[in-house]
N, C-alpha and C positions, 0 to 999 in steps of 0.2 A: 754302298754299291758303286757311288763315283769312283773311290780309291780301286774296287778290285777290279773295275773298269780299265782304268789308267794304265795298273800293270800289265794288264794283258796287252791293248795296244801299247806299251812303250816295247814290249819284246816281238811284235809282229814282223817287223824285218829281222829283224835276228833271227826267227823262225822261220821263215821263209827262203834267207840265203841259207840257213842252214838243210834244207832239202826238205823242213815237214811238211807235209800236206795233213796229217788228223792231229787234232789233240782232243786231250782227255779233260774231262771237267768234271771233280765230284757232283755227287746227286745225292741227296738226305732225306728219303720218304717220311722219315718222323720229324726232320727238319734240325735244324743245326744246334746245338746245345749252346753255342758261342750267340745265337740270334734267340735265346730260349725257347726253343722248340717252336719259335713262329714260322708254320710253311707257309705261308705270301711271305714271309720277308726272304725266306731261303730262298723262295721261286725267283725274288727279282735280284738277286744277285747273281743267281745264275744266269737269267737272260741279259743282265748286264756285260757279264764275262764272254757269254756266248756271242751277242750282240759283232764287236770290232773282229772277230772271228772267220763267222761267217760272213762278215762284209768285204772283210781280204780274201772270199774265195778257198778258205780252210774248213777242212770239216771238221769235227766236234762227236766225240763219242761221252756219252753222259755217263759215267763209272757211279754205282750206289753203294753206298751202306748198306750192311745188310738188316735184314727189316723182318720180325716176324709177323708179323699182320698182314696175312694177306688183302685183306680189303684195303688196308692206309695203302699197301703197295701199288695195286691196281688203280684206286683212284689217284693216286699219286704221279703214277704213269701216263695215265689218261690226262689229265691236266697241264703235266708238263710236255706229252707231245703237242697238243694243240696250242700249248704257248709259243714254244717254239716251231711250231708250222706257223704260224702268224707271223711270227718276227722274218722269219725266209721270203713270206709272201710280201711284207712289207719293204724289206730288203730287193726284192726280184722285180721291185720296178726303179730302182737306181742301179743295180749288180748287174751285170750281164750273166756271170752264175757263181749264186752265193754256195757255200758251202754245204755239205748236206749231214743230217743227223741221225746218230745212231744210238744203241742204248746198250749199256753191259748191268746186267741186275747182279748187283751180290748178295749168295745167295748162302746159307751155313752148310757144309756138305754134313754127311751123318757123324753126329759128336756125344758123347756121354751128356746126361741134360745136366748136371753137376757143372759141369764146363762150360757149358754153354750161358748158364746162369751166371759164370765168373764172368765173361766175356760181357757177358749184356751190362753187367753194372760195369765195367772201369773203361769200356767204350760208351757207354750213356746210352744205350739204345731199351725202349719199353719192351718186357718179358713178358708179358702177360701170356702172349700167344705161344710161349716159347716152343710148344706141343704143336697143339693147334685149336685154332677156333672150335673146329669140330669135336676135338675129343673132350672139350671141356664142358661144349652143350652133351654131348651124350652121356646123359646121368646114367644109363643101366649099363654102359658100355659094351653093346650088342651089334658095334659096327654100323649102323643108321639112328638115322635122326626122325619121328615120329613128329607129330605135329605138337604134341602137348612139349618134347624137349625142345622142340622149336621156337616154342610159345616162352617157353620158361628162360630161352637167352637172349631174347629180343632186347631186352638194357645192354647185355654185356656186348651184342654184335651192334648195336647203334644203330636198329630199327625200328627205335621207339615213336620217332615221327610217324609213322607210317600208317596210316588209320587201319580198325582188325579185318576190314576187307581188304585191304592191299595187303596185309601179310598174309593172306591166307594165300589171294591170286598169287603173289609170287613163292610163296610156297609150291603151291600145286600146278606151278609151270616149272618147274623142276623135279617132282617126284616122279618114281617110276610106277609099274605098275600095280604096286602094292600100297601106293599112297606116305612111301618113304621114303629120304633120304639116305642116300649112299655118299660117300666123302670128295665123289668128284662131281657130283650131283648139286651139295653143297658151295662148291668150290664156284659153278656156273653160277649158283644166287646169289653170294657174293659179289661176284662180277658186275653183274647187270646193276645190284644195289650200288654200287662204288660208280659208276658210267650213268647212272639214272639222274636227268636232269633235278637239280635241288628241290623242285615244288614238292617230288614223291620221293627224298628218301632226307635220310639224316644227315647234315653235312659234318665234312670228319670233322672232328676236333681237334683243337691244337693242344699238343701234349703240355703240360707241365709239371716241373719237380713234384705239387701237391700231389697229381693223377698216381706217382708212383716212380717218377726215374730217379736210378742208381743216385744215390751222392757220390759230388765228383770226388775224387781223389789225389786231393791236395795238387801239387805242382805235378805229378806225374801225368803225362801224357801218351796214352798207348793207342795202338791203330788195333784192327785186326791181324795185320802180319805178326802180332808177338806172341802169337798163340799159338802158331802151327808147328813149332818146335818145343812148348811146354809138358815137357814129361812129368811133370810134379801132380797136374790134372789129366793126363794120358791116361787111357786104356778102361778097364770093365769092361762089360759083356751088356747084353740086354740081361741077360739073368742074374745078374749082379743085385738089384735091388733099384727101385723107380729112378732114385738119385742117381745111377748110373747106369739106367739104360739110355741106349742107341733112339736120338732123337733122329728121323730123317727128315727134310722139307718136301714131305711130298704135299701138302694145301696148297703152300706157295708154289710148286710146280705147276698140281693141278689148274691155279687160278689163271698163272700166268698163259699157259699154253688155252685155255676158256677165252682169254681175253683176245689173243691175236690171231683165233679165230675168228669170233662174233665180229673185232672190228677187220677183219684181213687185213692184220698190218702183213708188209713182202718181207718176204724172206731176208735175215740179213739186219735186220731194222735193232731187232729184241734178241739177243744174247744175253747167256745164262755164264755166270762165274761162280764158283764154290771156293770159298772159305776153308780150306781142308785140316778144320780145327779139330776134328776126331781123327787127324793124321791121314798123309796120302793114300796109303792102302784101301781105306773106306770109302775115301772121294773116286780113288779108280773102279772101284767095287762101285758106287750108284753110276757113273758113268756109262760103263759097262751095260747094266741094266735098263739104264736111258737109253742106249742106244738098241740097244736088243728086244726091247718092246717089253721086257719084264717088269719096270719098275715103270712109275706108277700104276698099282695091279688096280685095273677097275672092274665093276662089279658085272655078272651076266649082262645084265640086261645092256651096259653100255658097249658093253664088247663085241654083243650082237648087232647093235646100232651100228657100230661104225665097220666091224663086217658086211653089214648090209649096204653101206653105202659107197664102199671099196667095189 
């Protein structure tokens, strides 16, 4: 942490005559494979970097990896903005005005899941979710979640702390009115479990190679940028066969946009980046739809809700 500390203040004038006002600082919601997946140790070298930063009055946009777990993302999120609100606050009684932070989440735009599965092991990042949380608890795959498939992924979503009256209660502060779960429905319980202080829920765990991630791949080193021009795993249809159907992020959207509700983070704060590893066409294609109110499609009853309160 000292050394990545160092670097950063030894280029702060140099940054500064050089006209920057924001800089960028990786973000690792599963946490850094270089630090073995420990998030406290990822957390304090980012606030260490952040730290001489926002002390010179520079702002700081937190860039991530992309993550499929929605819940590691959310809590992840949540953790890392209250670190660094603390460190600002600590900062703002020697600063006259420290720097201010922002967030860019990255996020996988719509990609054949074949591909996506490449991506996840030779960048190191955990697949499990690569779908989603959701579609893995719904065993009849009827589009909701019933209490009994609820009950049955409570290991796999890391609710097992949780005694069987708090999983019911938060259950049934998220169903609608038929006593089921719908995927953005899901997406809110989630939320609240990742934000719920540790007495009531499970704390994430820190990933490790045992749990499942990719083996590294010798000296090769690759980002996500060397994906989005890979024709060799390009292309299929959803109708191609599971292996190459069209994954979208719609959980991690849902959660995200759950989250900076419930807490009103302002506008500005939480930006979305796509990965455009199923090729830009796709990525223009959900954007498009993000913006247009089409994508992510939720279900009657919420659509009526938030009709209602429009």
């Amino acid at each position: 942490p000292s050394g990545a500390r160092g670097l950063v203040a030894a280029e702060l004038a140099t940054l500064k005559d050089a006209g920057f006002h924001t800089i960028g600082l990786a973000g690792h919601p599963d946490g850094h494979p270089g630090l073995g997946w420990d998030t406290a140790a990822t957390s304090v070298v980012l606030l260490e970097k952040a730290r001489p930063l926002l002390e010179a009055g520079l702002n700081i946009v937190v860039a991530t990896q992309f993550c499929f777990d929605a819940r590691k993302l959310v809590c992840w999120l949540e953790r890392t903005r209250l670190a660094l609100k603390g460190l600002q606050e600590e900062i703002s009684s020697s600063v006259e005005i420290p720097g201010r932070v922002s967030f860019c989440i990255g996020l996988p735009g719509p990609t054949p899941r074949k591909k996506l599965e490449r991506i996840a092991q030779i960048c190191e990042v955990p697949s499990l979710f690569i779908s989603s949380a959701f579609e893995i608890a719904d065993a009849d795959h009827d589009g909701v979640l019933s209490w009994e498939e609820f009950q049955g992924a409570v290991e796999m979503l890391r609710l097992s702390r949780r005694s069987q009256s708090k999983l019911m209660s938060l259950y049934q502060r998220h169903t609608d009115g038929n006593g089921l779960l719908h995927p953005e429905e899901f997406a809110g319980l989630l939320v609240e479990d990742a934000i719920a202080p540790e007495s009531s829920r499970s704390k994430t765990s820190i990933f490790t190679p045992q749990e499942g991630a990719p083996a590294p791949q010798g000296s090769v080193v690759s980002g996500p940028s060397a994906f989005v021009d890979d024709s060799k795993t390009a292309g299929g249809g959803a109708g191609a066969g599971n292996g190459d159907s069209i994954v979208w992020p719609e959980e991690l959207v849902l959660a995200l946009a759950a989250y900076c509700e419930q807490e009103g983070v302002p506008a500005g704060e939480v930006r979305l980046h796509f990965f455009p590893f199923g090729g830009l066409a796709r990525t223009f294609e959900l954007l498009s739809k993000l913006q247009d109110g089409s994508w992510p499609k939720l279900s009657q009853d919420s659509a009526e809700a938030i009709a209602a309160s429009n």
